[in-house]
C-alpha positions in Angstrom: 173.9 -11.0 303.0 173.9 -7.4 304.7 177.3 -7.2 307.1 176.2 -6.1 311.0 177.2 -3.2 312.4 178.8 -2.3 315.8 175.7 -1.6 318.2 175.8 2.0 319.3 174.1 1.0 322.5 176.4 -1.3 323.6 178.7 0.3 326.7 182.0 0.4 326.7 184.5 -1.2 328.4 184.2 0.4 331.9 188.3 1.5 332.3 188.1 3.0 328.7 184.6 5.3 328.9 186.2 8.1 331.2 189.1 8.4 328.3 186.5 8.8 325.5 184.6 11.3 327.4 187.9 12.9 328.0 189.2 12.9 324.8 185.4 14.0 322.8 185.4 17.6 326.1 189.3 18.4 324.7 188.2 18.1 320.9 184.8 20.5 321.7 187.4 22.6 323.6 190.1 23.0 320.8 187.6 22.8 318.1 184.9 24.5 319.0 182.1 24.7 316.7 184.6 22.9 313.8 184.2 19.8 315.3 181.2 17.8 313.8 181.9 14.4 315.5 184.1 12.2 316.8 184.2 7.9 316.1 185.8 5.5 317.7 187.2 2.3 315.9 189.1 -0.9 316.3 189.2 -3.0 319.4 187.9 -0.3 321.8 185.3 0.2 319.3 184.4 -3.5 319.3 184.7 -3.6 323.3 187.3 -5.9 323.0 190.1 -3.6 323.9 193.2 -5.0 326.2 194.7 -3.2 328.5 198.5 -2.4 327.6 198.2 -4.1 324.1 195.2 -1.9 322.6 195.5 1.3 320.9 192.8 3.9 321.0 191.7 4.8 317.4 190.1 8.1 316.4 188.2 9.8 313.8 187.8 13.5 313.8 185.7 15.2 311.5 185.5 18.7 311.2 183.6 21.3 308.9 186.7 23.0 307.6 190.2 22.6 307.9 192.4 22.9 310.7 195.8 22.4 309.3 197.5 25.3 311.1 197.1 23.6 314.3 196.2 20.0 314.0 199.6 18.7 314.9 199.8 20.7 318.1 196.0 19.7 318.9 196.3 15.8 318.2 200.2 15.6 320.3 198.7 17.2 322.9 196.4 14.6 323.1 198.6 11.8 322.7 200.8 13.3 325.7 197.6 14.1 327.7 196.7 10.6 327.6 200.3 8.7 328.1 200.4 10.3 330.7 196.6 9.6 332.4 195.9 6.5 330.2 199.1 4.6 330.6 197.0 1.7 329.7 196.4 2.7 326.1 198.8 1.5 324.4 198.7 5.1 321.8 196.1 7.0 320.3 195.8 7.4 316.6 193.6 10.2 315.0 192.4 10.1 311.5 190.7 13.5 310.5 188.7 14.5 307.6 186.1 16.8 306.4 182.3 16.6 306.5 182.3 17.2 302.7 184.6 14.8 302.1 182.5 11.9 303.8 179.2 13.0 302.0 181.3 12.3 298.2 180.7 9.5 296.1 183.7 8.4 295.9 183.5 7.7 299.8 181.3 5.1 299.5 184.2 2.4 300.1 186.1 4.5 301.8 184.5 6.3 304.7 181.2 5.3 304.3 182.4 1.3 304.7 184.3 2.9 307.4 181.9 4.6 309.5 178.9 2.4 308.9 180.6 -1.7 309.8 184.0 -0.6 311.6 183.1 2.6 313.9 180.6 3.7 316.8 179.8 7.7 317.0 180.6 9.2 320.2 179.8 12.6 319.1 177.8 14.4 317.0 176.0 13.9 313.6 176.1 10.2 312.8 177.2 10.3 309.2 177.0 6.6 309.2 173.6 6.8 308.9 174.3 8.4 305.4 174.9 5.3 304.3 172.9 1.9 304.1 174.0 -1.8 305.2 176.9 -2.9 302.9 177.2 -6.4 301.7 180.3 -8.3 301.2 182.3 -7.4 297.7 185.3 -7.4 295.5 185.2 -4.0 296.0 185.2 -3.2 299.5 187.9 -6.2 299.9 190.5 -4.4 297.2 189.7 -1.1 298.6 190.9 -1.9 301.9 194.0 -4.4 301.1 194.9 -3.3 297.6 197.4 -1.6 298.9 199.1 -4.8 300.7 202.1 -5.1 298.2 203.1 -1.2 300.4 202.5 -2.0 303.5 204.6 -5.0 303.1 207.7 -3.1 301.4 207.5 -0.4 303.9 207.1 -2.9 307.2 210.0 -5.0 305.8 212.2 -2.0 305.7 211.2 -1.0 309.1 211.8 -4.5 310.7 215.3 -5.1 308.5 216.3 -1.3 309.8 215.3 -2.2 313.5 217.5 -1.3 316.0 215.9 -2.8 319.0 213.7 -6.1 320.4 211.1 -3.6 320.7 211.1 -1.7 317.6 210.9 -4.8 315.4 208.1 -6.5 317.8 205.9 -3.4 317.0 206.7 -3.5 313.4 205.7 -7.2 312.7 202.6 -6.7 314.5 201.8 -4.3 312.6 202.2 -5.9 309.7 200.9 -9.8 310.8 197.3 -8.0 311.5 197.5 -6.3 308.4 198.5 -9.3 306.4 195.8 -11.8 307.9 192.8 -9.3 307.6 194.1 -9.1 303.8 194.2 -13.0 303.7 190.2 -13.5 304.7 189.7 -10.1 302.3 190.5 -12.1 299.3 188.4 -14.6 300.1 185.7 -12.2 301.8 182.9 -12.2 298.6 183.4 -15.6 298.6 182.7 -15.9 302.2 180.0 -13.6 302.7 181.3 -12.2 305.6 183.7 -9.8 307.8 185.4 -10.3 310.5 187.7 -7.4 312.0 189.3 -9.6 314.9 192.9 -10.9 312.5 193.0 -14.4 314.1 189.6 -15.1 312.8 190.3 -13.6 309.7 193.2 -16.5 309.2 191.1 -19.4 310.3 188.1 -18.5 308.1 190.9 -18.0 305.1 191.9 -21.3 305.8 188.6 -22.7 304.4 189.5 -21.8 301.3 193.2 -22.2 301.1 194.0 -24.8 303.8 197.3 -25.5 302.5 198.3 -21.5 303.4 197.8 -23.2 307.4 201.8 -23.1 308.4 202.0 -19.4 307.1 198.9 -18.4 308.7 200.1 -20.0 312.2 203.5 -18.3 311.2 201.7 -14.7 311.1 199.6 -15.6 314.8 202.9 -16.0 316.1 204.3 -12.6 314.9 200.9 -10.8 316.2 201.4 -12.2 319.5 204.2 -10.3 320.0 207.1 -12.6 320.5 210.4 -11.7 319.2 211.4 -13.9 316.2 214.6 -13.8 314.6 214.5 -10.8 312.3 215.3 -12.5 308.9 212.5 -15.4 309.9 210.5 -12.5 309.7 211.8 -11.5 306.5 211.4 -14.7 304.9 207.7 -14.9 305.6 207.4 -11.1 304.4 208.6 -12.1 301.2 207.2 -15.5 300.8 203.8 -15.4 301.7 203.4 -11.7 301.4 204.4 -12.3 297.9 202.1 -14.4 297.0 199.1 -12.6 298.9 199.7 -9.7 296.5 200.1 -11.8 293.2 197.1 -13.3 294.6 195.1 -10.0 294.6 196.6 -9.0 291.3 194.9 -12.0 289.6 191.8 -11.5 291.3 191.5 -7.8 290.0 192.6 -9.2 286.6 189.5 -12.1 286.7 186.7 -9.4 288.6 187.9 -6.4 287.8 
């Protein structure tokens, strides 16, 4: 089973269009003819963003590097748009080079990316590099191999919180992570992808059903009510624990 892709044609959501076109004119501006193209991914991608909640997520790809002033560039942005796009919740911008896409060892990588997860808004569609993937031990543990960090490094940030706030974005963060890993492990099982994290825990479910009070337990944290921090902490290191042991032995047993 080939895994659909995101249909180019499809508009966006009407409030978020006049921010794309926005933000593609002040990359052609401070690029110039750097800039090969621009995708968008996530929830705005999906046109499923929500207002206030939803971030706007970015890929810039340029022909060479811009180091010397890509941190001035992409802030300038992110002010630009806090302050006209209250709405968005933030922007995040990936960037990378053309080369870099057109390697073999993006395949999994940015070619998974760009092809399933992201709609081109601007210039050269380098999905089209790439053919329909299919679902696979090896697009699951190169996106959520890494789960065992992200859970030591959003633990620290929630147990060094300071305020409501700080932890509620943190645990997130971290719930939407955890539950897209959950239906990952399961995914060449499954046949399928789903990027949306509460459907990624109820299609887990099939195969783990006794996992259900954890996976409620995460919906909670992604909804963005303020639990008590060491609740939090106890399902970081309970169920997060076992997610990664569980990757571990299904490395060991695919490779």
């Amino acid at each position: 089973m080939r895994l659909s892709v995101i249909d180019p044609n499809q508009p966006f959501q009407e409030m978020y269009q006049p921010a794309i076109d926005e933000l593609v004119s002040f990359l052609k501006s401070g690029l110039g003819e750097n800039l090969h193209s621009v995708y968008i991914y996530g929830s705005v991608a999906r046109k499923r963003a929500e207002p206030n909640l939803s971030n706007l997520d970015v890929i810039v790809v340029s022909k060479e590097s811009f180091s010397d002033v890509r941190t001035t560039l992409f802030n300038s942005i992110k002010w630009r748009f806090q302050k006209s796009y209250p709405f968005i919740n933030g922007v995040a911008i990936t960037n990378t080079l053309a080369e870099e896409i057109a390697s073999l060892d993006s395949i999994f990588s940015w070619g998974f990316q760009l092809r399933h997860c992201s709609v081109c808004v601007y210039g050269e569609n380098l999905a089209e590099c790439f053919g329909d993937y299919e679902p696979s031990w090896e697009v699951a543990k190169h996106w959520n191999m890494d789960v065992e960090n992200w859970v030591a490094v959003y633990r620290n940030r929630i147990a060094r919180s300071a305020t409501p706030e700080e932890q509620i974005k943190s645990q997130v963060i971290i719930a939407k992570k955890l539950l897209r890993a959950s239906y990952s492990l399961v995914m060449y099982k499954d046949k399928n992808w789903f990027e949306d994290p509460i459907e990624c825990g109820n299609h887990f479910l099939c195969y783990y059903p006794e996992k259900q009070v954890e996976i409620e337990r995460l919906g909670i944290l992604l909804s963005g009510r303020f639990i008590a921090k060491r609740s939090v902490i106890g399902i970081l290191d309970g169920y997060g624990e076992w997610l990664v042991k569980q990757y571990q032995k299904t490395e060991f047993r695919i490779g």
